[in-house]
C-alpha positions as CSV (number, residue, x, y, z in Angstrom):
1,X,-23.4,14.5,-7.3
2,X,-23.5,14.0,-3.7
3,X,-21.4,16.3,-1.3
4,X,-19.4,14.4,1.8
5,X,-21.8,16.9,3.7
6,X,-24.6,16.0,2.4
7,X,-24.1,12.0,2.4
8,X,-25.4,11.0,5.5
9,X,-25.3,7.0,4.9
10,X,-23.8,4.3,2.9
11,X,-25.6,1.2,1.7
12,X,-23.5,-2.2,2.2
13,X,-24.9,-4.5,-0.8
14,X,-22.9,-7.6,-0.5
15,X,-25.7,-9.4,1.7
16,X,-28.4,-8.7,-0.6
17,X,-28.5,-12.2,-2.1
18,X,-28.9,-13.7,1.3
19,X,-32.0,-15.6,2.1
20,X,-32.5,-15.8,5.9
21,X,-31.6,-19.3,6.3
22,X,-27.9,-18.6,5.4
23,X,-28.4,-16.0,7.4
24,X,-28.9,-17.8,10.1
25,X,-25.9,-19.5,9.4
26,X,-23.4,-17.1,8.9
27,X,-25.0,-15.7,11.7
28,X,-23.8,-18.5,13.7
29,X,-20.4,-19.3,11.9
30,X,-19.4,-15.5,12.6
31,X,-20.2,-15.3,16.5
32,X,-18.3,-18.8,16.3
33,X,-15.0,-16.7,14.8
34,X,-15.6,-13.9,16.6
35,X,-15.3,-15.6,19.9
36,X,-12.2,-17.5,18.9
37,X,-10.6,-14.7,18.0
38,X,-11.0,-13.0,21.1
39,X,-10.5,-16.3,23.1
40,X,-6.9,-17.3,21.5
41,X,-5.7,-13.7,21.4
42,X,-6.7,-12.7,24.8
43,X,-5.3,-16.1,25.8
44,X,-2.0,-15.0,24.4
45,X,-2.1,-11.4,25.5
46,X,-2.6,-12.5,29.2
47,X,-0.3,-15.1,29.4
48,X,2.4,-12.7,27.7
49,X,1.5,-10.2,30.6
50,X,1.3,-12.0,33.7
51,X,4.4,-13.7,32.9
52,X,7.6,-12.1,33.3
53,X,9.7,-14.5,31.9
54,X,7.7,-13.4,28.5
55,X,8.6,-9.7,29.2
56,X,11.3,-9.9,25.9
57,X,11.2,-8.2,22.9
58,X,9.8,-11.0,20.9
59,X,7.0,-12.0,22.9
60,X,6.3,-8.4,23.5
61,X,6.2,-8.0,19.3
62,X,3.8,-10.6,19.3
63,X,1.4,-9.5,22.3
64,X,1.4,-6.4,20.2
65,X,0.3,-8.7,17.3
66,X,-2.7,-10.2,19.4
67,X,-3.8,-6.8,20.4
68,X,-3.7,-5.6,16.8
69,X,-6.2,-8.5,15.8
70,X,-8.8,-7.9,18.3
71,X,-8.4,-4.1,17.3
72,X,-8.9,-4.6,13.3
73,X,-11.3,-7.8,13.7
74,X,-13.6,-5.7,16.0
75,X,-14.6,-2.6,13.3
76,X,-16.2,-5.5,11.0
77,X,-17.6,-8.4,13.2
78,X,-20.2,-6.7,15.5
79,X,-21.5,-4.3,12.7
80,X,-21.6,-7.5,10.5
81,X,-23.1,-9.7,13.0
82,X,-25.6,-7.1,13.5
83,X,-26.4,-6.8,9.6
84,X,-27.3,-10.4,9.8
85,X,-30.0,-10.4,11.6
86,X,-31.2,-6.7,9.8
87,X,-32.7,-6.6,6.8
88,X,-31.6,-2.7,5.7
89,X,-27.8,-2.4,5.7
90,X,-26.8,0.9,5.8
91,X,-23.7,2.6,7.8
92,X,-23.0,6.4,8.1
93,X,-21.2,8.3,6.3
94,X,-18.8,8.9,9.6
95,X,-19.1,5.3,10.5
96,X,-18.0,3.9,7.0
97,X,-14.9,6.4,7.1
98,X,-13.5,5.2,10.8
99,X,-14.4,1.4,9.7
100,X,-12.0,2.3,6.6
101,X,-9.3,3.8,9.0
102,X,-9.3,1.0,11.3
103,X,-9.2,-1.8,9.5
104,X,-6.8,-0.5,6.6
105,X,-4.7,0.8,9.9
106,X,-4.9,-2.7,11.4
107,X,-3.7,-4.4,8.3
108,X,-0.7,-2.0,7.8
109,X,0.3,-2.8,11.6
110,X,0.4,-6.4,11.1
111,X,2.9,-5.8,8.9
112,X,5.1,-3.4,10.9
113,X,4.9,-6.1,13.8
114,X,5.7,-8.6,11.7
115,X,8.6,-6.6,10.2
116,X,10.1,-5.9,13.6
117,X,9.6,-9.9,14.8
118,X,12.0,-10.7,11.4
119,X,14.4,-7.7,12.7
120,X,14.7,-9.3,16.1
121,X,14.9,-12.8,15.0
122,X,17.9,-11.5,13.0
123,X,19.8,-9.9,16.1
124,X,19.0,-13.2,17.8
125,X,20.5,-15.4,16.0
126,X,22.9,-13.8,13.6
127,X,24.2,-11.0,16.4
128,X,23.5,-13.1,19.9
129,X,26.6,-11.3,21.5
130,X,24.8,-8.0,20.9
131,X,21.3,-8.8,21.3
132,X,20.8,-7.3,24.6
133,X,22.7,-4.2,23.7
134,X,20.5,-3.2,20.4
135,X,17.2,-4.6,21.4
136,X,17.0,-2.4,24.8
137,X,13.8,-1.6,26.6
138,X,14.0,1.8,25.1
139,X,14.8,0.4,21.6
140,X,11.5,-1.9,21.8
141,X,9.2,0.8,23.0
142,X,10.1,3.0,20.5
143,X,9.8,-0.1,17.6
144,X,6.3,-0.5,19.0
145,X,5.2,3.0,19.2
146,X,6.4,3.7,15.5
147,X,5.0,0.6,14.7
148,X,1.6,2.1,15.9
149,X,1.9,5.8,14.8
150,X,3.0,5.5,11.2
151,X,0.3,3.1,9.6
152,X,-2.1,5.1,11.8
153,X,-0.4,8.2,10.1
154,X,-0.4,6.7,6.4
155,X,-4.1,5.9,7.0
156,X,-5.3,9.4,7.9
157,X,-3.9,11.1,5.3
158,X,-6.1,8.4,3.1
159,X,-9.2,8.9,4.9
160,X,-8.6,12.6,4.6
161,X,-8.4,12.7,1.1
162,X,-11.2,10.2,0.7
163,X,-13.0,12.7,2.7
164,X,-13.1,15.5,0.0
165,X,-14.1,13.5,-2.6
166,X,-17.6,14.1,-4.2
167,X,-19.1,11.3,-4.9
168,X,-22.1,10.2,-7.6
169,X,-23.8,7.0,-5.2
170,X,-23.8,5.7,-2.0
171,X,-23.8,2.0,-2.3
172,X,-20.9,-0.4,-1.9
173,X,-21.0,-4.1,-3.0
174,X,-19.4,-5.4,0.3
175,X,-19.9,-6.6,3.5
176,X,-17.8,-3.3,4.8
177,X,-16.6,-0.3,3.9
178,X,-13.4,-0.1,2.0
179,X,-11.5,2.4,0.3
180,X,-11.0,1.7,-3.3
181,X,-15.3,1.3,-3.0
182,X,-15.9,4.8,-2.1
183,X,-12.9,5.6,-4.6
184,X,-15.5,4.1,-7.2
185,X,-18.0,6.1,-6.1
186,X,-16.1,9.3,-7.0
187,X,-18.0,12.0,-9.3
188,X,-13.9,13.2,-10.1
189,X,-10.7,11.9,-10.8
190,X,-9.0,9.8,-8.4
191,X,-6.0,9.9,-10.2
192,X,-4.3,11.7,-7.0
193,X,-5.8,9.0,-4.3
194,X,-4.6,5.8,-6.7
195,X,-1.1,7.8,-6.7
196,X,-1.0,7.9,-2.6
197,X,-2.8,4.5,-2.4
198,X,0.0,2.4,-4.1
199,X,2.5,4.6,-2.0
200,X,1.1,3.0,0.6
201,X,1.0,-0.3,-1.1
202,X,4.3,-0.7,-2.0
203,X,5.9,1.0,1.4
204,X,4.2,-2.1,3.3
205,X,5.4,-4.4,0.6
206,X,8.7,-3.1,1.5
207,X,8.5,-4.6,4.4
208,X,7.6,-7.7,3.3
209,X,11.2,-7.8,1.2
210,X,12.9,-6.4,4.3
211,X,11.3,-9.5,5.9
212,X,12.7,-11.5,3.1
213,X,16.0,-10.6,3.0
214,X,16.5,-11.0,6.6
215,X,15.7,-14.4,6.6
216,X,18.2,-15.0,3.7
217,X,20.5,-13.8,6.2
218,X,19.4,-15.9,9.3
219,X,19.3,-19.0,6.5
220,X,23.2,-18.5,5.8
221,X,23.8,-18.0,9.9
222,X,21.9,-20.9,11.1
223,X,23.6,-23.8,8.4
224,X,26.6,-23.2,10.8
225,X,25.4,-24.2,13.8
226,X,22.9,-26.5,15.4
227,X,22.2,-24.3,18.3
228,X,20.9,-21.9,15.3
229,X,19.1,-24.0,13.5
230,X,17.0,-25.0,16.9
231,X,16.4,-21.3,17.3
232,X,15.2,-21.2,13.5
233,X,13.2,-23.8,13.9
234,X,11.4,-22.7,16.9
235,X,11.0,-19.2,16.4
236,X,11.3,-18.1,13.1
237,X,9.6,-20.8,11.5
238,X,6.1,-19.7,13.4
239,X,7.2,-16.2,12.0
240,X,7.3,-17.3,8.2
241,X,3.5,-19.4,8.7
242,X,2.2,-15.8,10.2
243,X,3.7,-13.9,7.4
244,X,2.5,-15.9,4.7
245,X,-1.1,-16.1,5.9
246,X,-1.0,-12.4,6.7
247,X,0.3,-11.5,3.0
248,X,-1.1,-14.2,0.9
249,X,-4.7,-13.1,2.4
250,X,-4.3,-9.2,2.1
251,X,-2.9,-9.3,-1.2
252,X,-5.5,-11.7,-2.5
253,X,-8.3,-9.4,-1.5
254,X,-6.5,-6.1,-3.1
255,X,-5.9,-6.8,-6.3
256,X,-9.4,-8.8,-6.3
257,X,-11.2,-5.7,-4.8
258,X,-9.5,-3.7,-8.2
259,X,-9.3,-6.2,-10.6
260,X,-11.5,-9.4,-9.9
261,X,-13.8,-10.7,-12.3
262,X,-17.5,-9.4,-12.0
263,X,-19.2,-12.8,-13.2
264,X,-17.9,-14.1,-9.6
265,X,-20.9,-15.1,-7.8
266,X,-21.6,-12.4,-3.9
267,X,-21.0,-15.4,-2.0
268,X,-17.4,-15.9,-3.5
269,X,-16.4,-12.2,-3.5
270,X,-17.5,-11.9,0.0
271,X,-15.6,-14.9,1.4
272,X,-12.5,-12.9,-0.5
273,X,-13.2,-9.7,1.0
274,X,-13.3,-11.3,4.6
275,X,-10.5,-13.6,4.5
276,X,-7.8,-11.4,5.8
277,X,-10.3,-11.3,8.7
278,X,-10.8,-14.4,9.5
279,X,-7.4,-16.2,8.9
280,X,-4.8,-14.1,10.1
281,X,-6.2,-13.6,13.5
282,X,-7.3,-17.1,14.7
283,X,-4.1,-18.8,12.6
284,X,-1.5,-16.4,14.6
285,X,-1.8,-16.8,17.6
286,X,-2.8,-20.6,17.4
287,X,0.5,-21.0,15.5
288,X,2.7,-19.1,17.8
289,X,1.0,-20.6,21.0
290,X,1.4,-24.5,19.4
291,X,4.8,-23.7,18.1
292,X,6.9,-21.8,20.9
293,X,7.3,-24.6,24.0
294,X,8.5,-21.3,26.1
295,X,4.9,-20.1,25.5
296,X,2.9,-23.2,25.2
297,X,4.2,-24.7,28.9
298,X,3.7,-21.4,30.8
299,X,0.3,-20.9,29.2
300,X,-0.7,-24.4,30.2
301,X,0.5,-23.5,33.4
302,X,-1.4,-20.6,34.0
303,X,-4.0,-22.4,32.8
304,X,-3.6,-25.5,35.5
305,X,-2.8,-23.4,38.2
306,X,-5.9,-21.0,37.6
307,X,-8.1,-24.6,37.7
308,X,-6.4,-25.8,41.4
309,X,-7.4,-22.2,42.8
310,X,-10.8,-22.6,41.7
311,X,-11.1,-26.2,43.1
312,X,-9.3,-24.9,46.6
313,X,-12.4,-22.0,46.8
């Protein structure tokens, strides 16, 4: 039995079947991801900011988005990339706890931004007369804040009761640290922690039928009008793509971490275990930045004018 006070490391297992070669490899591949996450999302975040035609409610939702994904995507990719070229992976006891919190945090704000996107699509289109009215500056910051605060708040009180758990081992067959593999770990009953876990779950699932049943709405509102269905089209649709690759990839790697086969081969389980990593933040902002023109042609402009500035010096 090992006391959170006296566990001073944890030992990540899932690279143990590595030979250097692939290392060498993933090595490469990751950096490669890593890079394009921060390029496409900082690309995003930038334009969104220097622009002030892109100071609205939706793009602001999805500068928020941007800035979510280089927040999650950085507490695994420079302690992975690091483990590459290692040969003892190990993290602290501390360490493994924050990497829980962030990215757990980070994937319960995607769907809060995501959630308020679908709300303000819904004003948009289906209320346009009162857009302005209920989508106020005031009204956004507060969205965005709570957005923030309350996945950050759910997670603590999971890392604090993962916290007091005794635990009978220190190693965890993944690439990272996550919850329900310290859970495992436990020397007790987690009977309490599975209880607050799928409170958790199914809260952020309720935003995913929120999401739902506001495009049923905006699916009745938009067959009356072409002007809607444009909107639909060019908005929304980016929406639905970053909702499905966000949810089809976190829920994958759940009920895989708990209930997945243990005759899968590492290599398999770790490409599931990263996934939600990997997709989410290079497909979203890619999708949103091919998708909206508004976005695309102020971008490229930024982009072009940025170029003739440099060629005038």
């Amino acid at each position: 039995m090992i006391s959170a006070t006296n566990l001073s490391v944890f030992s990540l297992s899932g690279l143990n079947d590595t030979t250097t070669k692939q290392r060498v490899t993933l090595f490469s591949f990751t950096l490669l991801c890593y890079i394009l996450i921060l390029l496409v999302n900082g690309a995003l975040i930038v334009t969104i900011i220097l622009e002030e035609k892109l100071h609205e409610p939706m793009y602001i939702f999805l500068c928020n988005l941007c800035i979510n994904s280089v927040y999650g995507t950085t507490a695994f990719y420079p302690k992975f990339l690091f483990d590459l070229l290692s040969y003892v992976h190990v993290i602290s006891y501390a360490g493994c706890l924050l990497q829980v919190f962030v990215i757990y945090s980070y994937a319960a704000t995607e769907f809060s931004i995501l959630a308020l996107m679908a709300y303000d699509r819904y004003v948009a289109i289906c209320r346009p007369l009162e857009y302005h009215a209920v989508m106020t500056k005031h009204r956004v910051v507060v969205f965005v804040c709570l957005s923030i605060l309350v996945p950050f708040l759910c997670q603590t009180i999971v890392m604090i009761m993962t916290s007091r758990l005794e635990l009978c081992g220190s190693q965890i067959e993944k690439l990272y640290c996550e919850n329900w593999s310290i859970l495992k770990l436990s020397c007790n009953s987690i009977t309490t922690n599975n209880i607050v876990g799928f409170i958790v779950i199914f809260f952020y699932l309720g935003h995913d039928l929120f999401i739902l049943c506001s495009y049923v709405y905006l699916i009745k509102s938009v067959l009356k009008s072409r002007e809607g269905r444009r909107k639909f089209m060019q908005t929304c649709v980016p929406h639905l793509l970053c909702l499905l690759n966000v949810s089809a990839a976190l829920l994958f790697d759940l009920m895989y971490a708990r209930y997945g086969s243990s005759s899968v081969s590492q290599s398999v389980k770790n490409f599931m275990a990263i996934q939600f990593l990997m997709f989410p933040p290079i497909l979203n902002p890619i999708i949103y930045g091919l998708k909206l023109t508004h976005v695309r042609k102020i971008f490229l402009r930024l982009f072009t004018d940025n170029k003739q500035v440099k060629g005038l010096g």
